[in-house]
C-alpha positions in Angstrom: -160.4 92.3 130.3 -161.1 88.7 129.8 -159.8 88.9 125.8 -156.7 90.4 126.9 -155.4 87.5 130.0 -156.3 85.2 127.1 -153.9 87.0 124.5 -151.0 86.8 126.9 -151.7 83.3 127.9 -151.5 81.9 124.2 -148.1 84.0 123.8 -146.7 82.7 126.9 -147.2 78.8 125.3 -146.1 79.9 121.9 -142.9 81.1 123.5 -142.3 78.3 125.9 -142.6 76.1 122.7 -139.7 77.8 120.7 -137.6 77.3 124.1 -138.5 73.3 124.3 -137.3 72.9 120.2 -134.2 74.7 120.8 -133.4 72.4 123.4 -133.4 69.0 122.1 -132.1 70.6 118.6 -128.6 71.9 120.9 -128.7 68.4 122.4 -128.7 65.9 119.4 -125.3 64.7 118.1 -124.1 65.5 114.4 -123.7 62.9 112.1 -120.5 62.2 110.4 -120.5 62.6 106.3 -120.1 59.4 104.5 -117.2 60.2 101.9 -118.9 59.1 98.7 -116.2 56.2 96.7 -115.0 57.8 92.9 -116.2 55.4 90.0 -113.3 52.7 89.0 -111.2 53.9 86.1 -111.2 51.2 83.7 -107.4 50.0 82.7 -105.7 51.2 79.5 -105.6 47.9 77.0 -101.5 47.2 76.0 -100.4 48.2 72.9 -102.0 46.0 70.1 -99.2 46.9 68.1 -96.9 44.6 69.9 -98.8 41.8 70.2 -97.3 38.9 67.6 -99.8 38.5 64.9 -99.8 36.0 62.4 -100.1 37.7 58.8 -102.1 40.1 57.6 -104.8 39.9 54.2 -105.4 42.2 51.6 -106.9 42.5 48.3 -105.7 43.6 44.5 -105.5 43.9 41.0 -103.8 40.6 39.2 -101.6 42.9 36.5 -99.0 42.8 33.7 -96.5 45.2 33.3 -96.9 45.5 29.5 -100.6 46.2 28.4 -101.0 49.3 26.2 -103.5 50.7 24.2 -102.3 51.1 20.7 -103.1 54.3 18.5 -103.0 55.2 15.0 -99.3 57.5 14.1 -101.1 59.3 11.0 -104.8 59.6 9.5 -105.8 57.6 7.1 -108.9 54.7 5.9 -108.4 51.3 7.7 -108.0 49.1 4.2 -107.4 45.3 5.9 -108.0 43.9 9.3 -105.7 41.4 10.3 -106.0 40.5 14.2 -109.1 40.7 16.3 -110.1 40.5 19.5 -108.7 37.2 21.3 -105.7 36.8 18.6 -102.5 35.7 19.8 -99.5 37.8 18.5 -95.9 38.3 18.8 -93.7 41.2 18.7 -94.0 43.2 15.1 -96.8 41.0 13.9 -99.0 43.1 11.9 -102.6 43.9 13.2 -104.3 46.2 10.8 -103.0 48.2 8.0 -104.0 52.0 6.9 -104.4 53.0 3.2 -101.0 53.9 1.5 -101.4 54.0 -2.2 -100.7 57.5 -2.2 -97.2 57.4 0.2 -96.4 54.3 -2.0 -96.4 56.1 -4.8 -94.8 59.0 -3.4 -92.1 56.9 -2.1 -91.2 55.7 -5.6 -90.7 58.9 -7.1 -88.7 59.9 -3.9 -86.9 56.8 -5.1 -86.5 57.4 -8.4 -85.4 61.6 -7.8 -82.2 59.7 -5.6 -81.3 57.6 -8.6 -81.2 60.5 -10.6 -79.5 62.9 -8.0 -76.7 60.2 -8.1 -76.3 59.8 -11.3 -75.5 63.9 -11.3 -73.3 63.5 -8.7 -71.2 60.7 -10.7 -71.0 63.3 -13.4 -70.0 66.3 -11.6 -67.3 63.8 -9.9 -65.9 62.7 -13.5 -66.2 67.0 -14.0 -63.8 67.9 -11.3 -61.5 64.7 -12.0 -61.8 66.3 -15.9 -60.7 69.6 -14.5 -58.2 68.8 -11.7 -56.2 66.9 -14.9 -56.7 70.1 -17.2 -55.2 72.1 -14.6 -52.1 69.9 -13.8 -51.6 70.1 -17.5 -52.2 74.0 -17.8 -49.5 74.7 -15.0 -46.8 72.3 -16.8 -47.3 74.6 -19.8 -47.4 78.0 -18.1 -44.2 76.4 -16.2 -42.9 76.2 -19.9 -43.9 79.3 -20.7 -46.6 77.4 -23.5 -49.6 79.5 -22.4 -50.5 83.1 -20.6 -51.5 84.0 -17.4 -54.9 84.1 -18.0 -55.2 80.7 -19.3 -53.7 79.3 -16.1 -55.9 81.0 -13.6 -59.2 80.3 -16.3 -58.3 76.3 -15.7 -57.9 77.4 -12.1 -61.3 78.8 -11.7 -63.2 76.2 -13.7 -62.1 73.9 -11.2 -63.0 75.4 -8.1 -66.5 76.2 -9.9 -66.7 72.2 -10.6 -66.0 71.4 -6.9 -68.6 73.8 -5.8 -71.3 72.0 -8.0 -70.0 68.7 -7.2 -70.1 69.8 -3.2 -74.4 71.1 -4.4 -75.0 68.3 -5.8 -74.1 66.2 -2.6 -75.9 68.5 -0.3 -79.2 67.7 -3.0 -78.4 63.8 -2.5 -78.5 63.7 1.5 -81.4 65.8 1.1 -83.4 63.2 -1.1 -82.0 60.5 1.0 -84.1 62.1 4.6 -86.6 62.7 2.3 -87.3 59.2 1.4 -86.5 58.1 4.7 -89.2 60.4 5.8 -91.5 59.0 3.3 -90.1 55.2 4.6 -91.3 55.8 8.0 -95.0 57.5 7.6 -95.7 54.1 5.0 -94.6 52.2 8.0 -97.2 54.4 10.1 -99.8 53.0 8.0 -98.7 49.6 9.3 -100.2 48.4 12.8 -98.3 46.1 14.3 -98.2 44.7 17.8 -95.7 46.2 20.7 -95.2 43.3 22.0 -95.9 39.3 22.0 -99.6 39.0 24.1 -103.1 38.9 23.0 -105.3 41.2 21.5 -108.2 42.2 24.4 -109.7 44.4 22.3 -110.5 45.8 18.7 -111.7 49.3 18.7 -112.1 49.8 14.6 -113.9 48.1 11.7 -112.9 47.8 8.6 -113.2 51.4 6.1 -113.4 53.5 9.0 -111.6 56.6 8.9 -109.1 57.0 11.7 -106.8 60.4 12.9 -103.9 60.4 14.7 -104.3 59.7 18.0 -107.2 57.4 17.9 -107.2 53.8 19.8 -107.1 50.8 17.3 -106.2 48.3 19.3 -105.9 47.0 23.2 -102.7 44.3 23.6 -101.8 42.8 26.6 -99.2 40.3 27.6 -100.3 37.0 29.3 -97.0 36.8 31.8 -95.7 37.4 34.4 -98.9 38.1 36.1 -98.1 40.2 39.4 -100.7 41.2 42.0 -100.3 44.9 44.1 -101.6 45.4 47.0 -100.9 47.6 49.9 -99.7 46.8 53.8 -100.4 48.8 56.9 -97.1 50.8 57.6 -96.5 48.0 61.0 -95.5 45.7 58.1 -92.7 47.9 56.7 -89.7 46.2 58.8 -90.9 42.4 58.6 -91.7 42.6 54.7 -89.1 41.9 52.0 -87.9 40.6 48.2 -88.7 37.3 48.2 -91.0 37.3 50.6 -93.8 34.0 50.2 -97.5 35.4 50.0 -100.5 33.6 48.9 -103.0 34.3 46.2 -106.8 33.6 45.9 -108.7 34.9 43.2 -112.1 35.8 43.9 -113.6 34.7 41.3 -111.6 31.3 41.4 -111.6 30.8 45.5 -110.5 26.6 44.9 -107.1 27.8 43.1 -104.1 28.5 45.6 -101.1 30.1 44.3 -97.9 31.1 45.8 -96.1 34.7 44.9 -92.9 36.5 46.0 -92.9 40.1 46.7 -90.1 41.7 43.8 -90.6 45.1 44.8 -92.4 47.7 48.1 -92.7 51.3 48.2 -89.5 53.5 49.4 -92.3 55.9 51.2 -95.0 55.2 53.4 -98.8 57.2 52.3 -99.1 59.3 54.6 -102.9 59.5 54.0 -103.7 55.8 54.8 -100.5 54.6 56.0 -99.6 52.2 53.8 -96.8 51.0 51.7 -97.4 50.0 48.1 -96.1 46.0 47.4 -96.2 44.3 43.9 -95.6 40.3 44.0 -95.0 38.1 41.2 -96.4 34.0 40.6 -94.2 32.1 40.7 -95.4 28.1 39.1 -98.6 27.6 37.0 -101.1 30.0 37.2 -103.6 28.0 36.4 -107.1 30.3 35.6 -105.7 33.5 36.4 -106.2 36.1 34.2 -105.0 39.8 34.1 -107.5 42.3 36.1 -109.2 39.7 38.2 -109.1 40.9 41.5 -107.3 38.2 44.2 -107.1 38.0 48.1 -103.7 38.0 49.8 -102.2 36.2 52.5 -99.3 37.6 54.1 -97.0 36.0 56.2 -94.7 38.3 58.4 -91.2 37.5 58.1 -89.7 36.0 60.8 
């Protein structure tokens, strides 16, 4: 009896409990939200593009328009070597020169066949003359009744058989006349001479050695006008035009200044870097400069 008064007392406190927590839970005021403040956007920078800048530097090749490699025109055994590397020459001088005993030779009996081809076709000339006049003759006398038929038209046919030999034998003189120019221009083959006045960079045979058609002999490249290309970012392609004023640094020579004009820029831009391909020319002395050094450029936007 005593267990059970104490089992309903505890549940009586437990319950009274639960009412007390209730009550000051229902009684305490809510507390507002603080709205939490969204991180600060930083500002978009302007448009570098429009911003005045004052030039713009690149790098490229110091070049010459003409600078070739030069290759041999027939095969043949190099017989004499007449320039070398670092040799100054001028348009047609003569650099090296193949063996051509055999097209010599050749080209004196090509020769020699024309002499002979002409001399026939003096003759046959002197024939049909010779036959035109026997003919004249041979109608005065069938017009006199002098000779028969057969005698006229036998005069007759001798001379159109005269022209037809005379007519051969010109056709056998123009063709001995391409013959030997053909012959003329493989014995000038055998002759290396220089495309153009510059200097000889580079000598790629010796003396003896066999060559074929095709192979390089020679490397010749002119000494002026240097020009240097170099490439511009696309923003340059309004502001840059002929004429120009750039300036030039080698790298290799960083105490020489020289001034260039632009002669020529790209039509197109590259759509792959965006640039626009420009090709200035020196303009004064160019004091060390030599062609392939590589040179910084200063550009100057035009105003």
């Amino acid at each position: 009896m005593v267990r059970i008064l104490g089992n309903i007392a505890l549940a009586g406190l437990l319950v009274g409990t639960s009412l007390l927590i209730g009550c000051n839970t229902a009684n305490t005021p809510a507390v507002a939200a603080t709205p939490v403040s969204a991180p600060a956007v930083p500002s978009k920078p302007a448009d570098d593009s429009r911003m005045p800048d004052s030039g713009f530097v690149a790098s490229g090749p110091i070049t010459v328009e003409n600078q070739v490699d030069v290759t041999s025109q027939r095969e043949g055994i190099v017989a004499a070597l007449v320039a070398d590397a670092g040799t100054v020459v001028r348009k047609g001088q003569l650099l090296a020169r193949l063996d051509n005993r055999q097209l010599a030779a050749d080209c004196d009996a090509a020769k020699s066949q024309l002499e002979s081809i002409a001399a026939d076709l003096k003759n046959w000339e002197a024939t049909v003359k010779v036959s035109q006049a026997d003919l004249d003759r041979t109608e005065k006398m069938w017009a006199a009744n002098l000779i028969t038929r057969e005698q006229l038209d036998h005069d007759r046919f001798k001379l159109i058989a005269n022209q037809y030999e005379f007519d051969r034998e010109q056709k056998n003189y123009q063709r001995q006349v391409n013959v030997l120019k053909s012959l003329d221009l493989e014995l000038q083959k055998t002759e290396i001479t220089a495309p153009f006045a510059g200097v000889v960079a580079r000598r790629y045979i010796r003396d003896g050695q066999h060559v074929v058609m095709g192979d390089k002999l020679f490397w010749v490249t002119a000494t002026s006008p240097l020009t240097v290309k170099f490439t511009l970012p696309e923003k340059y392609v309004t502001r840059v035009q002929r004429g120009t004023e750039i300036q030039v640094v080698a790298a290799s020579l960083p105490e020489e200044l020289h001034a260039a004009k632009v002669i020529s820029i790209s039509p197109v831009v590259d759509p792959a870097s965006g640039t626009v391909d420009v090709t200035a020319q020196f303009s004064g002395q160019t004091g060390g400069l030599r062609p392939g050094m590589m040179a910084n450029i200063k550009f100057q936007a035009a105003q």
